[in-house]
N, C-alpha and C positions, 0 to 999 in steps of 0.2 A: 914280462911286463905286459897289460894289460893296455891296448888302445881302442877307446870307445869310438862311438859315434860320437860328432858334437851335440849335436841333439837331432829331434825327428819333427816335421815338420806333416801335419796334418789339415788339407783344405776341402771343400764340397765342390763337387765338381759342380760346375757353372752351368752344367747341361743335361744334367740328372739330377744332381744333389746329392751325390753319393757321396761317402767320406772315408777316406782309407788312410793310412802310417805311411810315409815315407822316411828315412834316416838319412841323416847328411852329415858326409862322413869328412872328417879333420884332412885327410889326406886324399888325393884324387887329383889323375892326370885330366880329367877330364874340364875343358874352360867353359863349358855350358851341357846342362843333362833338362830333358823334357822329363817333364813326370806329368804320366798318362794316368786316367782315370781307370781301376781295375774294374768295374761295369762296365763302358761303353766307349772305351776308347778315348775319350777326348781329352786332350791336353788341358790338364788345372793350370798348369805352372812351368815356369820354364828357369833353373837354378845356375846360375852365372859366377864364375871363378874372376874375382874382380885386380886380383894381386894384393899386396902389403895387407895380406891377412882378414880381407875383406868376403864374402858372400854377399850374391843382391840376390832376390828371390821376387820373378815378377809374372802378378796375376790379373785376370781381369775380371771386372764386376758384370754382372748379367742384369744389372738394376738399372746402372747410369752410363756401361759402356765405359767405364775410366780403365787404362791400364797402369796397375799401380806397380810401384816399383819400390820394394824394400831392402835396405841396407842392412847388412849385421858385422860383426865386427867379429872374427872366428872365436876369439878368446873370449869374447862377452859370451858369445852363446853357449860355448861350455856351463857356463855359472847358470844359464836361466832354466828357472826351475819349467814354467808355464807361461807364454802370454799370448793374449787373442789377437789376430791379426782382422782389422778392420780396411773396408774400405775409406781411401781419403776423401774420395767426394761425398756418398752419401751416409758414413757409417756403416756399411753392411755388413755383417760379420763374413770372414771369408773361411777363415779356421783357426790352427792355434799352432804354435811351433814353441818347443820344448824338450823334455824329457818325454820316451814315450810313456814311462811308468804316469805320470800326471796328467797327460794326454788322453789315456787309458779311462783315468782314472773321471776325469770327466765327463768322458762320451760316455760310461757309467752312470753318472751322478745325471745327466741332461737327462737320460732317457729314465730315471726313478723316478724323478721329480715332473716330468712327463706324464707318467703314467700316474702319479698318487694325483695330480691336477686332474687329471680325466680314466677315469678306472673304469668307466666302459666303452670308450678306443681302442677300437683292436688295432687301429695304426699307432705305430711307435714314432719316437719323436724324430728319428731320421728319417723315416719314412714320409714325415711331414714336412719336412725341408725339401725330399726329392721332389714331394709332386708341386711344392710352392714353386720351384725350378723350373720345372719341366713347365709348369702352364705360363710361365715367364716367357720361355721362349720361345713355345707354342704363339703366345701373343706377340711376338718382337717378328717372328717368320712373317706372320698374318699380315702386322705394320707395314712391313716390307716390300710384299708383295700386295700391297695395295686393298689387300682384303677390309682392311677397318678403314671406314671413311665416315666423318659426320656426317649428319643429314642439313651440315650448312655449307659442306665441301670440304672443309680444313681438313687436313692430313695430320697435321702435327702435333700429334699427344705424347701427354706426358702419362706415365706408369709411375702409380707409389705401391707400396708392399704395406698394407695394414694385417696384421696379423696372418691369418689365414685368408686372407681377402687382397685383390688389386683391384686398384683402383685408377680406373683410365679418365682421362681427362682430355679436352679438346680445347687447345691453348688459344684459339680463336672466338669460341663463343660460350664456353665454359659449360659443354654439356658433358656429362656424364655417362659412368657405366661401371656396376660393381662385379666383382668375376671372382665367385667364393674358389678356391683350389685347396680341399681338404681332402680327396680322395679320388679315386680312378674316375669313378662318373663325371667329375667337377672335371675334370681333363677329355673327357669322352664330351661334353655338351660341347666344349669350344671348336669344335669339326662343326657347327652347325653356325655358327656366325657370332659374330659379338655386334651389337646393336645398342648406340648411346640416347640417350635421352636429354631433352632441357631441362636445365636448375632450376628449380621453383621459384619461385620468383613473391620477394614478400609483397 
């Protein structure tokens, strides 16, 4: 007899953007397994043996700072074919857990449909998720360390992810600053400062 995995569970790493297969398996002594990023080390996920047949799997967002916490039910995820796991506060995709065959099959189908959208990008569409990452938390380091300050004092911006674009915001006087992150250079300029401006004003 034949004992599967229950299913594989695949996230981007939060600090690269890298996306790799892990499997999670029906049987295991183990009550908590880290699952490290195969680029760079960093912890995506940390998989939690809950009892009475349960799995939690908890990740955190690089967007909002949420650490989300997902529940499955072992016998339901046998059955699941595919589903995306988003995050709860702002929606952000974090990856997909399922079958690897359909797992597979998508990280496939993303990066065709990728490429027939833009057929003269020689970056791939995971490639484009790493460097939207990586200058994500280029920018949250910066935050942090005090390096981004309005020029009306405020400290405390907000980050949205418009496409290939962030967009910073100064929740005190509403200036602004666009930060394209489509390729290595878009990551190389941010070593040199991020600098917001005033809203126009009608």
């Amino acid at each position: 007899m034949l004992i599967r995995d229950v299913c594989s569970l695949a996230l981007y790493c939060q600090k690269c953007g890298s996306i790799h297969i892990h499997d999670v398996p029906y049987f295991s002594a183990e009550r908590r397994t880290e699952l490290y990023c195969e680029s760079c080390g960093h912890e995506k996920a940390r998989l939690l043996r809950l009892g009475k047949g349960r799995v939690a799997v908890e990740a955190s967002c690089v967007v909002c700072g949420t650490e989300n916490r997902f529940v499955y039910a072992l016998h339901r995820l046998r059955h699941v074919g595919l589903e995306k796991i988003y995050c709860m506060t702002d929606h952000f995709e974090l990856g997909y857990i399922g079958r690897r065959r359909r797992i597979e099959e998508l990280m496939r189908f993303n990066q065709e449909e990728f490429e027939a959208l833009h057929p003269h990008d020689g970056k791939n569409f995971i490639e484009k998720q790493r460097i939207l990452l990586e200058a994500l938390n280029r920018v949250h380091d910066m935050a942090r360390d005090g390096d981004i300050v309005c020029p009306c004092g405020g400290e405390e911006l907000t980050a949205d992810i418009r496409g290939s674009y962030i967009v910073l915001e100064c929740e005190r006087c509403g200036s602004f600053c666009v930060l394209r992150a489509e390729n290595a250079g878009d990551l190389e300029k941010l070593r040199f400062g991020v600098g917001l401006r005033a809203p126009s004003r009608a």
